[in-house]
C-alpha positions as CSV (number, residue, x, y, z in Angstrom):
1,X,-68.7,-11.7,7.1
2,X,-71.3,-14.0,6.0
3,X,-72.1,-17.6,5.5
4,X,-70.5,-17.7,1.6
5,X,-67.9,-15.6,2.7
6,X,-67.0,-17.8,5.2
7,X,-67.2,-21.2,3.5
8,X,-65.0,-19.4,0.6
9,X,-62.3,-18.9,3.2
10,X,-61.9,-22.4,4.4
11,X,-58.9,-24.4,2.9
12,X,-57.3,-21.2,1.9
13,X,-53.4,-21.1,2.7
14,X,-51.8,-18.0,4.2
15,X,-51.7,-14.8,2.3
16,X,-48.5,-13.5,0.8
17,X,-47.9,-10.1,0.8
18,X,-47.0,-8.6,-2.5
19,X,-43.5,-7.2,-3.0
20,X,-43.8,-3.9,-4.2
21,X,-41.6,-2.0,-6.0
22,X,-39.5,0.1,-5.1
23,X,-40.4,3.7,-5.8
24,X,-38.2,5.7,-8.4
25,X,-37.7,8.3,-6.0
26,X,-36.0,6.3,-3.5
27,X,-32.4,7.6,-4.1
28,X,-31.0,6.7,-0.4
29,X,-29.6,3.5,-1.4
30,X,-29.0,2.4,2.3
31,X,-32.3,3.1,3.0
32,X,-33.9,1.4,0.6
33,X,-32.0,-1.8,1.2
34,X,-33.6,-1.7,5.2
35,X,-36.9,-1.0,4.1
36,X,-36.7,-3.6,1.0
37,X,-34.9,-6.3,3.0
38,X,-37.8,-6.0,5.7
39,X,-40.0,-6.4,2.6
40,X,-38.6,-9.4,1.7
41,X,-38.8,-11.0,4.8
42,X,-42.7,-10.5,5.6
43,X,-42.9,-11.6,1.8
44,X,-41.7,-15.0,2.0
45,X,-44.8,-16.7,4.0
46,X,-44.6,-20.6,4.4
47,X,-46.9,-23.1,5.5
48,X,-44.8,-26.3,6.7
49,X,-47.7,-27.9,7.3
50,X,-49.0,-27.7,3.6
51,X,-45.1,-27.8,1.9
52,X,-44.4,-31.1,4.2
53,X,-40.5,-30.9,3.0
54,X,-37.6,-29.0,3.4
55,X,-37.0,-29.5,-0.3
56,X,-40.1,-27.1,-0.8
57,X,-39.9,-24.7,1.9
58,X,-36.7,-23.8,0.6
59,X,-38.0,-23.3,-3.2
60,X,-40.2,-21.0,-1.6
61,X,-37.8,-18.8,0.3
62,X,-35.5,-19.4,-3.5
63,X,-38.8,-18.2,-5.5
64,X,-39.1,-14.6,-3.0
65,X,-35.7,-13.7,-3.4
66,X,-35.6,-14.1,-6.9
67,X,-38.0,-12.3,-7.1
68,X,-36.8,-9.3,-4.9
69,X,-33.8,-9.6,-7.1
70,X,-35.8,-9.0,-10.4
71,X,-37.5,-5.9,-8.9
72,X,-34.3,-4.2,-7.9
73,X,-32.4,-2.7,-10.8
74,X,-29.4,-1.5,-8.9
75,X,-28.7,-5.2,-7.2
76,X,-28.9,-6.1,-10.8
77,X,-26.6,-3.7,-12.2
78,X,-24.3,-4.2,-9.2
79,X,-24.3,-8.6,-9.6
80,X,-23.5,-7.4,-13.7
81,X,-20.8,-5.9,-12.7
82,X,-19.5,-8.3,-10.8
83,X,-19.6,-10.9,-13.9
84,X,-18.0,-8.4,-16.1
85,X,-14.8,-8.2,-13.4
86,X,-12.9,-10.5,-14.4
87,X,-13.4,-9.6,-18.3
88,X,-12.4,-6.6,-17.5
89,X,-9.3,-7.4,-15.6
90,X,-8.2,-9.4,-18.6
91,X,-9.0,-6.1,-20.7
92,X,-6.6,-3.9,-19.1
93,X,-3.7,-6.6,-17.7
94,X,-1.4,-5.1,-20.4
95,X,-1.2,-2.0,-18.6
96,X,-2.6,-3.0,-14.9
97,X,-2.5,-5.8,-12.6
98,X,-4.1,-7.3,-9.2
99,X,-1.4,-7.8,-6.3
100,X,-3.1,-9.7,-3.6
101,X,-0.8,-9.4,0.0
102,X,-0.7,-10.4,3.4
103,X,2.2,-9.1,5.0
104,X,2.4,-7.8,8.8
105,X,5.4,-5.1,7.5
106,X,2.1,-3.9,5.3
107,X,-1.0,-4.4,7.6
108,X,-3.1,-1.5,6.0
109,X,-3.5,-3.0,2.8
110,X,-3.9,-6.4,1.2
111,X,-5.4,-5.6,-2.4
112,X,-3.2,-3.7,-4.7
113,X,-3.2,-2.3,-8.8
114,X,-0.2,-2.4,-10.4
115,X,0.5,0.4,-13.2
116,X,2.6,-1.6,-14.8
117,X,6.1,-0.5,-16.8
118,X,5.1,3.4,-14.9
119,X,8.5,4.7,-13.0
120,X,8.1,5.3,-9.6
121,X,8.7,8.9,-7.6
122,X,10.2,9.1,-4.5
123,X,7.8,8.3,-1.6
124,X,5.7,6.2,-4.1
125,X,5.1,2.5,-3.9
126,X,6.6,-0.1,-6.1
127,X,6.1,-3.5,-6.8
128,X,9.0,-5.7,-8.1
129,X,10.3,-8.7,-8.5
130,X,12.3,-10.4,-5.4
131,X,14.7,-12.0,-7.1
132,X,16.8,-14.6,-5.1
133,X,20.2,-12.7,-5.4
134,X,19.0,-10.6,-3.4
135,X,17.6,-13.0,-0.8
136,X,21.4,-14.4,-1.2
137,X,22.8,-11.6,0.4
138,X,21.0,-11.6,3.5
139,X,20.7,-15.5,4.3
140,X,24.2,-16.6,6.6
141,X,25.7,-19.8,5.2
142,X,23.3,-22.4,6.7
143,X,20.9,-21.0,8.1
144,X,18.5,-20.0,5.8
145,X,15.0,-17.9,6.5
146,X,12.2,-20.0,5.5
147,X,9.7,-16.8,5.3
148,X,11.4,-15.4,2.6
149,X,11.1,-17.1,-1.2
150,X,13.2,-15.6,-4.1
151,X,11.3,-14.6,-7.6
152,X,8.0,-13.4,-5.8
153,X,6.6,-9.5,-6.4
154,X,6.8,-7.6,-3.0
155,X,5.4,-3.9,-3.0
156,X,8.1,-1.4,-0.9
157,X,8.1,2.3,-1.0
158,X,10.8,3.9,-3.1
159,X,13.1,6.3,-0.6
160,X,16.3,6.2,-1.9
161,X,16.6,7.5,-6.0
162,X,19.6,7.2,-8.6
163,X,22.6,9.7,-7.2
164,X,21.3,9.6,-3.6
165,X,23.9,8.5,-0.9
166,X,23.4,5.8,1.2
167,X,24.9,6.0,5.4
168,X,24.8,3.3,7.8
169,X,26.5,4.7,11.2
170,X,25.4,2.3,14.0
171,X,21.8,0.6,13.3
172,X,20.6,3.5,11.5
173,X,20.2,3.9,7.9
174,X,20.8,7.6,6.8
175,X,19.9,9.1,3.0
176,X,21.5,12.2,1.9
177,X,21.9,12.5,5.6
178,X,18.8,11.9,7.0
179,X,17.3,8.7,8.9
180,X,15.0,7.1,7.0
181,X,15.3,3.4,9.4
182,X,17.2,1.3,11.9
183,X,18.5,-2.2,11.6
184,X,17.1,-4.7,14.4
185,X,19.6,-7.1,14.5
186,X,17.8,-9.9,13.9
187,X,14.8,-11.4,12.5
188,X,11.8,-13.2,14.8
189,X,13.7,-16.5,13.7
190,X,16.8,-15.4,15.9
191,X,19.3,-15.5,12.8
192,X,21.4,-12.4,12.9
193,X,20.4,-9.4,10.2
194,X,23.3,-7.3,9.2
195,X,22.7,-3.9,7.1
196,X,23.9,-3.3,3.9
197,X,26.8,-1.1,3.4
198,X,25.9,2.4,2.4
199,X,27.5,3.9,-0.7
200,X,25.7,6.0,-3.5
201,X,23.0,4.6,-5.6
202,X,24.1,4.5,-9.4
203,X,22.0,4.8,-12.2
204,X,18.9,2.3,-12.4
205,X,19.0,1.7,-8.5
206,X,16.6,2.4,-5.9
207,X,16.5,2.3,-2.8
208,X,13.1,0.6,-1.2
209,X,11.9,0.8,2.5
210,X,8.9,0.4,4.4
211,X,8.0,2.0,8.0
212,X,7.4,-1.3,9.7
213,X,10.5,-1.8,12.0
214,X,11.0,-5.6,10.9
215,X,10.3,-5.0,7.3
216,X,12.9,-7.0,5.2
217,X,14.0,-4.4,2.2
218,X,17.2,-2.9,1.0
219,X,18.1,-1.8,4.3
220,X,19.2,-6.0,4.6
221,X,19.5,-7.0,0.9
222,X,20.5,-3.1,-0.3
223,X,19.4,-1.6,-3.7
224,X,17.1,-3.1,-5.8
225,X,17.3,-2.7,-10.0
226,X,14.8,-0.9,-11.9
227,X,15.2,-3.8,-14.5
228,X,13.2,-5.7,-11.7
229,X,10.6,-2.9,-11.4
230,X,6.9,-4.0,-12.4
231,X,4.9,-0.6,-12.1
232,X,3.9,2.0,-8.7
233,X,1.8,-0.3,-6.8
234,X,-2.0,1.6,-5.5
235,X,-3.4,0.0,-2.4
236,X,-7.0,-0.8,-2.9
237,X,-7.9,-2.7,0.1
């Protein structure tokens, strides 16, 4: 290095290193977003002593990954289909439908689509309306449970179809014969829980169950209509 090399140097900042671009070739996505990310990283190259805010050192780091962003067609692609979502959604709500819930009777799923106005087969989720009537059959005079609310969708799984007999001989529940679930007495609140009586299920009835042992369905509040019936629920998440 000589003399006018040297002098040429002086006052210069740190060098950036150039984000290149991702070859097309690179097909293993999870791959490229380790090598890319580590790109990124050694990309962004402040001097705090020259930017003397935080206002600019943070433009900096806002200017590299912008950048990154531009240079990355599938992140782009992926952030344009997030925007178009909720259009989408609003599309297709005439035949489908988000069902967001949290229940410990259902802890593998919390996210689900809603067919809607499609009849459910046996051993198939549904979701329906909860109407209070039926909360009205299984809340004792005075005591009511404060975890359940009337006219809310709840998703069950359809056990018991139209012509199927219904059996209750002790605490378990028996269809056509078999036992499909057992009462528990009571709920976590201490108020007592008392089984429907069994009889057979007449036309436009259904009866709904999950495997969760203190799952509140027809088991307590019996059959439920299909005129209450919104679609077969699919868990997503």
């Amino acid at each position: 290095m000589n003399w006018r090399h040297s002098i040429a140097c002086v006052g210069r900042g740190p060098r950036r290193r150039r984000i290149r671009k991702p070859s097309i070739f690179c097909w293993r996505w999870k791959s490229c977003i380790r090598v890319h990310r580590r790109k990124i990283v050694r990309s962004v190259v402040v001097d705090t002593a020259q930017s003397g805010t935080w206002r600019e050192y943070f433009n900096e780091v806002q200017r590299g990954v912008w950048q990154w962003f531009l240079v990355h067609r599938r992140i782009r692609a992926l952030l344009v289909g997030l925007a178009a979502l909720p259009v989408l959604v609003a599309a297709v709500s005439p035949w489908w439908q988000l069902y967001l819930r949290d229940s410990a009777s259902w802890p593998h799923h919390v996210l689900f689509a809603v067919h809607k106005g499609v009849m459910p087969e046996r051993g198939e989720l549904v979701a329906f309306q909860l109407r209070q009537s039926y909360l009205d059959r299984v809340e004792p005079t005075g005591r009511p449970r404060p975890q359940l609310r009337g006219d809310t969708a709840w998703v069950k799984r359809v056990m018991g179809m139209p012509g199927d007999r219904v059996d209750v001989v002790g605490d378990d529940v028996l269809i056509n014969g078999q036992v499909v679930a057992q009462g528990i007495g009571q709920d976590r609140f201490g108020v007592p829980l008392e089984l429907a009586r069994g009889r057979v299920l007449q036309a436009g009835e259904y009866y709904t169950l999950l495997p969760h042992p203190r799952s509140m369905d027809s088991r307590y509040y019996g059959a439920v209509s299909q005129a209450d019936f919104i679609g077969v629920a699919i868990p997503l998440l």
